[in-house]
PAPA-165731 format. One record per atom (N, C-alpha, C): residue in one letter; x, y, z. Coordinates in steps of 0.02 Angstrom, whole numbers, plus 50000, padded with zeros to 5 digits. Layout:
! residues N
aXYZ ...
This chain:
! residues 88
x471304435850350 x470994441250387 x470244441550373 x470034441950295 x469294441550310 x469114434950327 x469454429850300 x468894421750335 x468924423950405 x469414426350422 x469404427550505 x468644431750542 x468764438850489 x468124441850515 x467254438450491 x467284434250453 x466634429150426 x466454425850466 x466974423250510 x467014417850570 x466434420250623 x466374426850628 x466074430050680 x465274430750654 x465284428950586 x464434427550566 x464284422950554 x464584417050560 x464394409350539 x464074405050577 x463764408750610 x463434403850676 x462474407650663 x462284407250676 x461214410350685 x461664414050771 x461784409550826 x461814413750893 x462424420250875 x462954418750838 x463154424850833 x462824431050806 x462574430050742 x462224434850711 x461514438150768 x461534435050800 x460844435250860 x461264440250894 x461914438650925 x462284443550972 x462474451150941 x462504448850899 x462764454950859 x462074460050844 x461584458350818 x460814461950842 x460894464650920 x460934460850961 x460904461151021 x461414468751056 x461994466051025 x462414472351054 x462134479151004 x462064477750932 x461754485250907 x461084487150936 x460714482350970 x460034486051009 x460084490851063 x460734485751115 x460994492851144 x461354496951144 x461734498851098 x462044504051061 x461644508851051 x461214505451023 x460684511751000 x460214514251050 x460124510751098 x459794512351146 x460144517551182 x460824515651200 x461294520851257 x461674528551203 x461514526151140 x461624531651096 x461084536751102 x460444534351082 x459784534851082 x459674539051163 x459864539351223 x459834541751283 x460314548851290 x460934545951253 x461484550051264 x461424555851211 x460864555151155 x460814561051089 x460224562751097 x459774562151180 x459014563851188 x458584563851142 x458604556451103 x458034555551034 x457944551751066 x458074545851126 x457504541851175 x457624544251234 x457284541451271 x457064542851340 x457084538251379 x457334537451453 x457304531051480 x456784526551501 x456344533151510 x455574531251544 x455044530551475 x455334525951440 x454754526851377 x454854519951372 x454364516451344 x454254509051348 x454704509551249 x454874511751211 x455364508751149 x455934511751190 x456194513551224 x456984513451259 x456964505151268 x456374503551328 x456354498851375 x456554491851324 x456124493451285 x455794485751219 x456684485351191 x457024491051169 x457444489651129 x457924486551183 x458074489351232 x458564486351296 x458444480451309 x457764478451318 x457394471051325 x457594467151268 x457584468051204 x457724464551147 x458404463651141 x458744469351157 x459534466351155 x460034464351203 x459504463951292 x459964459051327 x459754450351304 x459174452451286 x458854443151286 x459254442551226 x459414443651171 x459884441651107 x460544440051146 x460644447251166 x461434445451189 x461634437751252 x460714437351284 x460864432451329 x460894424551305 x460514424651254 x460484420351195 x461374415751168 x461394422751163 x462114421051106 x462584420251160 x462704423551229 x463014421751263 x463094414451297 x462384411651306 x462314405851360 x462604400551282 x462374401751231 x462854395851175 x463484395251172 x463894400851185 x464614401351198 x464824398951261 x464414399851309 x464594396851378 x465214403251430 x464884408951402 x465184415151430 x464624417851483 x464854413051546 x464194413951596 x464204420251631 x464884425951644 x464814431351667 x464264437451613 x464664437551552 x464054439351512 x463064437451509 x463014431251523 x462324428451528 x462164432251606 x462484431151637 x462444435451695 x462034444151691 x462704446951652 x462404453151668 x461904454251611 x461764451651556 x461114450451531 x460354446551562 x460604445751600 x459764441751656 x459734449751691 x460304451551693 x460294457751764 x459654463451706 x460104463751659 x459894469751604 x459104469451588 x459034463351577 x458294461351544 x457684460151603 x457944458451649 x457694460051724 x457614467851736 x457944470651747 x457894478651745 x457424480751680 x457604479751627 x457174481551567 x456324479951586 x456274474051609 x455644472451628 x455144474851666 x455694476051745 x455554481051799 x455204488951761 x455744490051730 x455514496851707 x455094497551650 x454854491551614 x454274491351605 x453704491851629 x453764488151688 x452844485751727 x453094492851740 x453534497851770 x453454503651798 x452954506651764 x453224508351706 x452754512651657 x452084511051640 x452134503451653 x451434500951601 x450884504051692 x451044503451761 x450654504151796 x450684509551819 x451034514151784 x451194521051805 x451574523351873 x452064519651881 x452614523251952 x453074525451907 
């Protein structure tokens, strides 16, 4: 049982995914306990940091629906960056 759960840190891309999913955790926690904001560029950065991890660790596994909706995420993250940075 634990070699089993070790298994899931023995790789650099896993440990990357695993960042990745606590970035947005904390992000959609962070929204949902109004200590971030959506329209604030550290919502944006942390969402940005943890689809590109998660897209990372995904495209090594070869879980292309996941890499998927991480291009979608980090694409949007981006969008709603330039929003803010040019003020819409």
């Amino acid at each position: 049982m634990v070699r089993r759960f070790l298994t899931m840190f023995d790789e650099p891309h896993e440990l990357i995914g695993w960042f990745g999913m606590a970035c947005i955790l904390v992000a959609y926690a962070g929204v949902s306990g109004e200590w971030l904001f959506p329209h604030t560029v550290s919502y944006q950065c942390i969402n940005l940091v943890g689809a590109v991890s998660l897209l990372y660790s995904a495209a090594r596994t070869h879980s292309y629906p996941v890499v998927a909706l991480n291009i979608a995420w980090a694409l949007i993250a981006l969008l709603a960056l330039y929003g803010i940075a040019v003020g819409l």
